[in-house]
C-alpha angles and dihedrals in degrees: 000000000000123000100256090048088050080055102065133099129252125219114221079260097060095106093047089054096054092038087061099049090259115178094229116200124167123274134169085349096306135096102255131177116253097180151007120182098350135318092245093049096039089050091043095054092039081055097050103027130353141331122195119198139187106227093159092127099074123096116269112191129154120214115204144150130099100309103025096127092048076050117051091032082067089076102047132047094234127106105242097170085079084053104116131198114274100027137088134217131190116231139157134252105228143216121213094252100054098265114141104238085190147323114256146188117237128197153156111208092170135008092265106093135295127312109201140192127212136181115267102226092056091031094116097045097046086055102048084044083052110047084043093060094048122109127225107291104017110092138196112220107194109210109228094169097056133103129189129209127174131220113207135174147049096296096041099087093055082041092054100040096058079066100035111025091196095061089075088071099046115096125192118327094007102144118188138169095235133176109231135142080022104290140080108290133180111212127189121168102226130090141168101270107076087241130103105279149136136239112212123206115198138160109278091236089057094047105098101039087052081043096054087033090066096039083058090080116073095229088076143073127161119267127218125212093258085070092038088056100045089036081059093041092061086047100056098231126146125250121212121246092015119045089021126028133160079286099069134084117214075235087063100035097053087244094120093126088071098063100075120221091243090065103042086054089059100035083213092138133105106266100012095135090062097039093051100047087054086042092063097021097039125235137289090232139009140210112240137167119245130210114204103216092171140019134005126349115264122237137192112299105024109132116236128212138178126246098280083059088254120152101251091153162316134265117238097178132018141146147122108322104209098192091039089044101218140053118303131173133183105224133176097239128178106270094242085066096035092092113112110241085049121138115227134169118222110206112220122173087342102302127094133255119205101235129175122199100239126180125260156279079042089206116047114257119241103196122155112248 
């Protein structure tokens, strides 16, 4: 190995991955499997049974003192007042002047603060925004022993309640502190593939023995990052750093649901000025799903243009969809060609691709409600 791969982190499940003839690549500063057996295979039989994935390398952190909520709802545009116990919301850290710092995961296990998820490449730099922005008493307690898998597909939630019995009652963004493989776990039904699912969070000790102990059942195989990032681009769902950035507005990025009424209403979020003012006036750019109808897939980068060969836009995201069976992108477009229905050109290596602005997710959700 080179020096900058002897550099790079390991997750608890480092040893399982190579063990099982993983492909390891960096990502978010670790060394992460990108595939097992084969990115087609790994997406199909997440798609038809159950994936099991390694996202330890996310952040973990819990919030919490007498005003934890008031606080850390002052650096995001969500109403977390409504947040119960027992349930989970996204929303976005953001900058004053409406950029999105990252996409994150927001929960209340117990009644006890917040237990939040962010993204592992902008993990450092949420925490130290965060713990600048708290006031006296409330504290932000960054978990360092802590892994995270994830359980996706059709078959996970009759996997995962064999193991934890309670999971079979939660629905789509339930988020509970549970006891399951003999150990503490937190438990959210949700995921990055646009299918029912779970996250898991376990103490990292205890991380390879849960992660063996699921592989056990036949339903389920590891899953790599290739199949992660075409499973969330049929799904339609953002990716930080690539298809959202401190440039971005959650107008722009088709992320408006997570800007709650409440707080439009008083304008008391980082950013609203901005927000507001694309909200009623309309964006400069939007995010829109492409379908390649002909020609060569479109990746991050390529340049798209309308008919007349005018620059309308850029793709941030784009690859084989399996499940869509052919080539599909997410791309910021100009809003007169954002229509579904809209014929566009992608320009890759200097010849152009047919594409058509489609709606998304491009394949249908099955979340649990």
């Amino acid at each position: 190995m080179d020096a900058a791969t002897e550099t790079m982190k390991h997750t608890p499940l480092y040893d399982a991955h190579v063990g099982a003839g993983a492909r390891m690549v960096p990502f978010a500063g670790y060394q992460m499997p990108v595939q097992y057996t084969g990115v087609m295979g790994e997406h199909n039989h997440c798609r038809d049974h159950a994936g099991l994935f390694d996202v330890s390398h996310m952040g973990q952190a819990w919030v919490r003192g007498d005003k934890a909520t008031e606080a850390f709802e002052a650096l995001v545009p969500g109403d977390l007042q409504v947040l119960k116990p027992g349930r989970q919301k996204y929303s976005l850290l953001m900058t004053k002047d409406g950029g999105i710092i990252d996409d994150l995961m927001i929960s209340r296990p117990t009644d006890d603060g917040l237990f939040i998820v962010v993204n592992g490449a902008c993990k450092a730099g949420d925490f130290d925004h965060i713990a600048a922005h708290l006031p006296a008493g409330v504290t932000l307690e960054i978990l360092t022993d802590r892994a995270l898998v994830a359980l996706q597909g059709p078959e996970a939630v009759d996997v995962l309640k064999s193991h934890i019995p309670a999971v079979a009652d939660m629905v789509f963004m339930d988020a509970r502190a549970l006891e399951g493989f003999d150990t503490d776990v937190i438990v959210s039904r949700s995921g990055y593939t646009g299918m029912d699912g779970f996250e898991i969070s376990v103490p990292a000790a205890e991380a390879p023995r849960i992660w063996a102990t699921l592989l056990q059942d036949e339903r389920v195989q590891p899953i790599g990052l290739g199949a992660r990032d075409s499973l969330r681009l049929e799904a339609g769902l953002p990716l930080y750093g690539h298809d959202i950035d401190a440039t971005t507005s959650p107008v722009e990025a088709g992320l408006k649901f997570a800007v709650s009424k409440s707080r439009r209403e008083r304008a008391d979020f980082p950013g609203a000025e901005r927000v507001l003012r694309e909200w009623a006036e309309g964006p400069s750019r939007v995010r829109v799903g492409l379908k390649i109808t002909a020609g060569a897939p479109a990746r991050e980068g390529v340049e798209v243009v309308d008919t007349a060969g005018t620059a309308v836009g850029h793709v941030t995201s784009g690859g084989f969809g399996p499940t869509v069976g052919g080539a599909i992108a997410m791309a910021y477009v100009k809003p007169s060609c954002a229509e579904p229905g809209t014929r566009l050109k992608a320009l890759v290596r200097g010849r152009e691709s047919e594409a058509e602005v489609v709606a998304m997710p491009f394949v249908p959700a099955s979340f649990v409600r």
